[in-house]
Residue, then its C-alpha position, 0 to 999 in steps of 0.5 A: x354467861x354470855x351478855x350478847x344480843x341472839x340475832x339469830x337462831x342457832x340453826x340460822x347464825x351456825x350457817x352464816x358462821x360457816x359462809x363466812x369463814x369459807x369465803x373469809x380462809x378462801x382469800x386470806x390462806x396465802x395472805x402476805x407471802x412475798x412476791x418477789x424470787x427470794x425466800x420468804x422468812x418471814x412466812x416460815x416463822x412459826x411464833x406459836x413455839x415456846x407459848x406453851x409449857x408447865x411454866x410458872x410455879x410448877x415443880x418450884x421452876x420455872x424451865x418447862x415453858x418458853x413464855x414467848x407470844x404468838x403475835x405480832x411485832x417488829x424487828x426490835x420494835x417498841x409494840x408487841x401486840x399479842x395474847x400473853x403466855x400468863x393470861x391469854x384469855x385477857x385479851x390482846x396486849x400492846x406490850x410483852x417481852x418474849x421469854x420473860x419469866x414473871x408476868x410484866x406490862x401486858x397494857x391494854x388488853x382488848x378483845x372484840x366480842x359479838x354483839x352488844x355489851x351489857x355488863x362490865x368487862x370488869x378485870x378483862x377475865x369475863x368473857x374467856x374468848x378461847x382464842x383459837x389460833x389461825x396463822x401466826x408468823x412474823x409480824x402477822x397474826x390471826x385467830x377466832x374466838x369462840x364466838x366466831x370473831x376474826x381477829x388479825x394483828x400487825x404492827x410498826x415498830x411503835x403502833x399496834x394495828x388489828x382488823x376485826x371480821x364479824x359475822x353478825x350485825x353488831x361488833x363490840x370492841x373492849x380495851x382495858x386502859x386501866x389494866x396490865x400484867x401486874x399494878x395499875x396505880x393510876x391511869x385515865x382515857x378519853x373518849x374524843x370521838x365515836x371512832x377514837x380514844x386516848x390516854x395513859x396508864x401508870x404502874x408495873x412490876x417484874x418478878x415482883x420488884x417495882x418496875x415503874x413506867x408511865x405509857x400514853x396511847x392513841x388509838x383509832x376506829x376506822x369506823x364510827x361506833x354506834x355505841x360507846x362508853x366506858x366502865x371502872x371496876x364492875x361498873x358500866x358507864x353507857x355514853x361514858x367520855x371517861x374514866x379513871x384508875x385501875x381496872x378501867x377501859x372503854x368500849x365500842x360497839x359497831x353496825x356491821x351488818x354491811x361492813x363486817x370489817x372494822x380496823x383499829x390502830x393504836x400509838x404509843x409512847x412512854x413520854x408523852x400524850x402528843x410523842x403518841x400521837x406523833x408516833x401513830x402519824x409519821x408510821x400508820x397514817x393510812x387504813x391499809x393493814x395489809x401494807x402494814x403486815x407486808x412492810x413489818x414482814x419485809x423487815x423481817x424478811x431483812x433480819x432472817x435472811x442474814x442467816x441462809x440454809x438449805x431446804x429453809x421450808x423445813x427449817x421452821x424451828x431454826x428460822x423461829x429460834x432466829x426470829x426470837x433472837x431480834x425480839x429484844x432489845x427493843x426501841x425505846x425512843x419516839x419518832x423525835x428521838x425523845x425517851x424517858x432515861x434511867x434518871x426518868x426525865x425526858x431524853x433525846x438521842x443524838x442519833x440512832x435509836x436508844x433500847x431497852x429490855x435488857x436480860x443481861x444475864x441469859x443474852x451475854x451467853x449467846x444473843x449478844x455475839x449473834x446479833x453482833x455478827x450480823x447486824x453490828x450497827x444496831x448492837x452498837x446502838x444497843x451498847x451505847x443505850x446500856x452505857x448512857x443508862x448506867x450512866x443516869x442511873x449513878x454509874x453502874x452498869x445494870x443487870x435486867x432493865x425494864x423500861x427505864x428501870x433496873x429490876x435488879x433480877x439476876x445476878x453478877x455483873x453480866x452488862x460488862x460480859x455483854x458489852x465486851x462480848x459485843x466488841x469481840x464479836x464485830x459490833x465496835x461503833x459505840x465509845x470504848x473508852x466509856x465502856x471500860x470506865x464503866x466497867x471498872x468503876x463496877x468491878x473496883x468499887x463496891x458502892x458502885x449503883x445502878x439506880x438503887x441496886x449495887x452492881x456488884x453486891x459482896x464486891x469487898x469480900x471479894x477483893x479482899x478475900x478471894x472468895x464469896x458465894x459461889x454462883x454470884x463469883x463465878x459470875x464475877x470472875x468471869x466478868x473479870x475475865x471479859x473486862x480484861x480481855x476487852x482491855x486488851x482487844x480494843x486499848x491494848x492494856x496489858x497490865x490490865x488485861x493481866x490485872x483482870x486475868x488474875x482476878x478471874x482465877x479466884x475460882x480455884x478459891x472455891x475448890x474443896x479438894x475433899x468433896x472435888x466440887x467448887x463450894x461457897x464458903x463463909x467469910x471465914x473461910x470454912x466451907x459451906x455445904x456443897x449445895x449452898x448458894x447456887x442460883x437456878x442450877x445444882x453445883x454440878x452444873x455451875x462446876x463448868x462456869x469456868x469456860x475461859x479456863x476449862x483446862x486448868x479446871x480439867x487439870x485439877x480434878x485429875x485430868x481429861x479421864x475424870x473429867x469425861x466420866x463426870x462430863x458423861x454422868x451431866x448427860x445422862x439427863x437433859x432436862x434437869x430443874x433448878x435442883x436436879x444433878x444433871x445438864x439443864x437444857x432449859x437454863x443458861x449457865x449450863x448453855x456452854x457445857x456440851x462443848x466442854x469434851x472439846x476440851x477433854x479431848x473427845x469433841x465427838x461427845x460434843x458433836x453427839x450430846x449437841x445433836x440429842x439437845x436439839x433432837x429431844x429438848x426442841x420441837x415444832x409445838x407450842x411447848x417446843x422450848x425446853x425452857x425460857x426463851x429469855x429475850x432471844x437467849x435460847x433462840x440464840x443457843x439454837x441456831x449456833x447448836x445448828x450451824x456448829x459452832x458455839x461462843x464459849x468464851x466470854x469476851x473472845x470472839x471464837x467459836x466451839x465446833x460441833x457439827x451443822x445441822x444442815x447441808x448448807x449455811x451461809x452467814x452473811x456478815x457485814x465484812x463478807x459471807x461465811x458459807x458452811x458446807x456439809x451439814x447433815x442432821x442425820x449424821x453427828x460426827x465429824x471425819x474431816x473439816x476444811x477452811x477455805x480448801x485447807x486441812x483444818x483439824x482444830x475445834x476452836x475456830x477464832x473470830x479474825x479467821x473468818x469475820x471476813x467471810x470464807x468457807x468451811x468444808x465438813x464432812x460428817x458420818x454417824x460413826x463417831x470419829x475419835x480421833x478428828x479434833x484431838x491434836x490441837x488445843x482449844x483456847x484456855x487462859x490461866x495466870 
């Protein structure tokens, strides 16, 4: 049902319609393409990857979808304003993270509409306006509802921008101010003018544990309306200046009969009415929207071009899964430096930026030693964010934060492998010796909290035992491991390197002998059944959580041969959900897996399932993501799965060789540039490999070997070479 003035006849708005679009994509296709001689990234980014999916709730999982969002956003940015993978027909929401697999924030969804509202927008789910997408790259967005509207999304970092086109007389634009993803528990707006409104909106949840946060907007027309008004619930409120509580907005309807163009622009804060204010100021004073999307671009342009490889116009899912790894984390402070700590008072950075949106659990893997590598100022920034959050919230470092909020989603205690994992990697500007205590105050003391979640739950049964349930220990030994080896790297501390080191061998206290597989067992020591206590993932797959110590692992279930054989039956799928029996390309504890022949002494196994991941888990579509992108994890996993080399260990700057995809990469790091050469996507296995004209015939290569640059030579055939790689061990670390 459509609640919208006929201007015209069929006949007569269909032609119109079809004028309008032809002059309107005539002007707009080559739209933001960069004027200068170098490659223009930001164009290549193809934001629709990962949107679609199975997603939530389907086959008691959550693997067969991406949840990543088509518009646009900034590098690290506080504002995504885009539709949401839970309910694009909602609107366009100011705030979304990508590859987050429960529905969140998602404030302030509008959408614009033809002609002239009559009855309420009520919950934002009346008018479905099936948003058929136009062009969506990095930091630029367009589409066109089923009515014919235009609709294209910039942003800043902290503002949201859009111009809508109309081809008729009259434009309508409704925002929900009094809606998000989950629970609004109080909001209020004003209308202050015919061109403008402000407010705030107070609730959320995540994966259906409160995640509290208050928001304030700003927002502007750069025309006045005609009309104007609000609505709550299913009333609609003509000439309304205000409105209260959940499922409430406001809405402007405009003349475009000559200006068929209206822009809007909205700020926002999640401290103050006048931070929004100031925010919307000091980045979006003008009305130029192109300026916006083009200066968004070139900041992303900056990011993406860290990373460079041949041919990089065919290079989109690359480029894309490199774009998704500097979505997260993201600004949280104003433009005076102000934010709401974990303590939610009022707090001001000293310098730099604070973040929030931390996935710890899904980033430590792959996304934290990326970023690291090739922006370590801001990773610092980022480590220094996390440790002053742990520190307001009662000296525990937190596993998945939202806002100012520590959900409590996941499991272990992931912060301390990210921090540590962030050190090894190049990024060592943030302040060591509070890491550390932080760290250890979570490992050694079980009261230890963030906020009101342990951070390290059935940490006395641990220390005491040895053992407890089996997915969540061996997250913490390999915590321990990283806590022990950031010891070593950044204080030298052998004693407690070795202290850790042999807490991170607890995991041979989840060996069964009769049944091969690491089990839980009770607190009296008698072993649970095989499949118990496993969190996203089979046995089989968390049987390989133990990368520092691969080949003490190997060793005990009767060496190299019988680990290839249960190595080659985990491959046989690369798709499995939370409970089948084989490799889980969608999930992050299996991430690490594929390198595990490299330590059975068959690394063209490596180079040969790496390949067949990238070739039938990933694809240039929408449900091109075999799984949640998790706030730049998988994205990460991509592109080292490409480049060839891959973060194995936790804690240890280092790389896993397989072989690159692509016949040329340079990685521009802060103390040089990495080249490698030789890459081919049609031919998997390694013959012969080089450091800087050297013979060099190891599938470990260490992060002090090339952190200043240099080249590696490969070359590739597709026969496999059994023999290259074989001779020299890869790192494992016993006790």
């Amino acid at each position: 049902m459509i609640f919208f003035s006929k201007l015209f006849s069929s006949n007569a708005k269909l032609l119109l319609r079809k004028i309008w679009l032809l002059f309107l994509f005539g002007t707009a296709a080559p739209a933001y393409s960069q004027s200068s001689g170098t490659v223009d990234y930001a164009n290549i980014v193809n934001t629709q990857i990962g949107t679609k999916g199975k997603g939530h709730g389907k086959h008691e999982q959550y693997l067969e979808a991406g949840y990543t969002f088509p518009g646009a956003m900034s590098p690290f940015g506080m504002v995504q304003f885009t539709t949401t993978f839970f309910n694009e027909n909602r609107g366009f929401v100011i705030n979304q993270m990508s590859g987050a697999g429960c529905e969140h924030m998602g404030n302030m969804p509008l959408i614009p509409l033809d002609g002239v509202l009559k009855v309420s927008p009520d919950s934002m789910t009346t008018f479905k306006p099936g948003f058929k997408i136009l062009r969506s790259v990095a930091g630029y967005y367009k589409s066109e509802s089923n009515q014919g509207v235009i609709s294209e999304l910039g942003v800043t970092t902290r503002t949201g921008m859009g111009r809508f086109s109309f081809a008729n007389n009259q434009g309508t634009i409704i925002i929900g101010t009094g809606i998000n993803a989950t629970k609004i528990t109080e909001a209020s707006v004003k209308i202050t003018s015919s061109k403008s409104f402000e407010g705030y909106a107070d609730g959320g949840q995540f994966c259906g544990s409160p995640a509290h946060y208050k928001i304030y907007f700003v927002a502007e027309f750069s025309e006045p309306a005609s009309v104007y008004g609000t609505w709550e619930g299913a009333s609609l409120r003509p000439s309304g200046k205000a409105a209260e509580g959940e499922n409430s907005g406001v809405y402007f309807t405009f003349n475009t009969q000559v200006k068929k163009k209206v822009l809007y622009k909205v700020g926002v804060s999640y401290v103050s009415l006048e931070n929004a204010r100031q925010n919307l100021k000091a980045e979006n004073n003008a009305w130029n929207f192109d300026e916006v999307v083009s200066k968004t671009q070139s900041a992303w342009n900056k990011c993406l071009r860290k990373i460079e490889v041949s041919n990089p116009a065919e290079a989109i899912q690359f480029y894309t899964g490199l774009y998704h790894v500097f979505t997260h984390p993201n600004i949280y402070n104003d433009v005076n430096g102000e934010y709401i700590g974990a303590d939610y008072k009022v707090h001001k950075v000293s310098k730099g930026n604070y973040y929030t949106a931390f996935s710890n659990w899904d980033t430590y893997r792959t996304q934290v030693q990326l970023i690291a590598m090739l922006l370590p100022g801001e990773t610092s920034e980022m480590m220094n964010s996390i440790m002053t959050f742990a520190e307001q919230a009662g000296g525990g470092f937190p596993r998945w934060v939202l806002n100012s909020t520590e959900t409590g989603i996941m499991q272990g205690d992931p912060t301390s492998i990210l921090v540590a994992n962030a050190y090894a990697f190049g990024a060592n500007n943030f302040d060591l010796a509070r890491a550390l205590k932080i760290m250890r105050r979570g490992a050694e003391d079980p009261q230890t909290k963030s906020q009101k979640e342990l951070t390290r739950p059935m940490l006395r049964q641990y220390l005491e035992k040895g053992y407890m349930h089996a997915s969540m220990m061996l997250e913490y030994t390999s915590a321990d491991f990283a806590i022990g080896q950031f010891a070593l790297q950044a204080f030298n501390d052998s004693d407690l390197y070795h202290k850790y080191l042999k807490r991170a061998q607890y995991w041979k206290n989840l060996y069964n002998p009769e049944t091969t597989w690491l089990q839980s067992r009770n607190e009296d020591g008698s072993w649970k059944p095989y499949n118990h206590d496993w969190r996203e993932l089979s046995y089989k797959g968390y049987f390989w959580m133990i990368p520092y110590n691969w080949k003490s692992l190997i060793d005990t279930i009767g060496g190299k041969e019988v680990a290839e054989k249960r190595l080659d039956e985990f491959f046989s799928k690369l798709n499995a959900n939370y409970h089948e029996e084989w490799f889980a390309s969608g999930n992050e504890p299996d991430f690490q897996v594929p390198w595990a022949y490299n330590w059975t002494g068959q690394p063209y196994k490596t180079q040969s399932v790496v390949r067949r991941i990238i070739k039938e888990q990933y694809s240039n579509r929408p449900n091109g993501l075999p799984g949640n992108d998790d706030l730049g994890a998988m994205g990460a996993f991509y592109v080292f799965a490409n480049i060839g080399m891959f973060p194995v260990i936790p804690g240890v700057g280092g790389f896993s060789i397989n072989s690159p995809s692509f016949d040329e990469v340079k990685i521009h790091l802060s103390r040089g540039t990495l080249v490698l050469r030789g890459g081919d996507a049609g031919k998997p296995y390694i013959t012969n490999l080089k450091l800087n004209g050297k013979p060099f015939d190891n599938t470990w290569i260490s992060w002090k070997e090339i952190e200043k640059g240099g080249t590696l030579t490969f070359k590739l055939s597709d026969v496999p070479d059994k023999t290259w790689g074989t001779q020299t061990a890869p790192p494992s670390y016993d006790y």
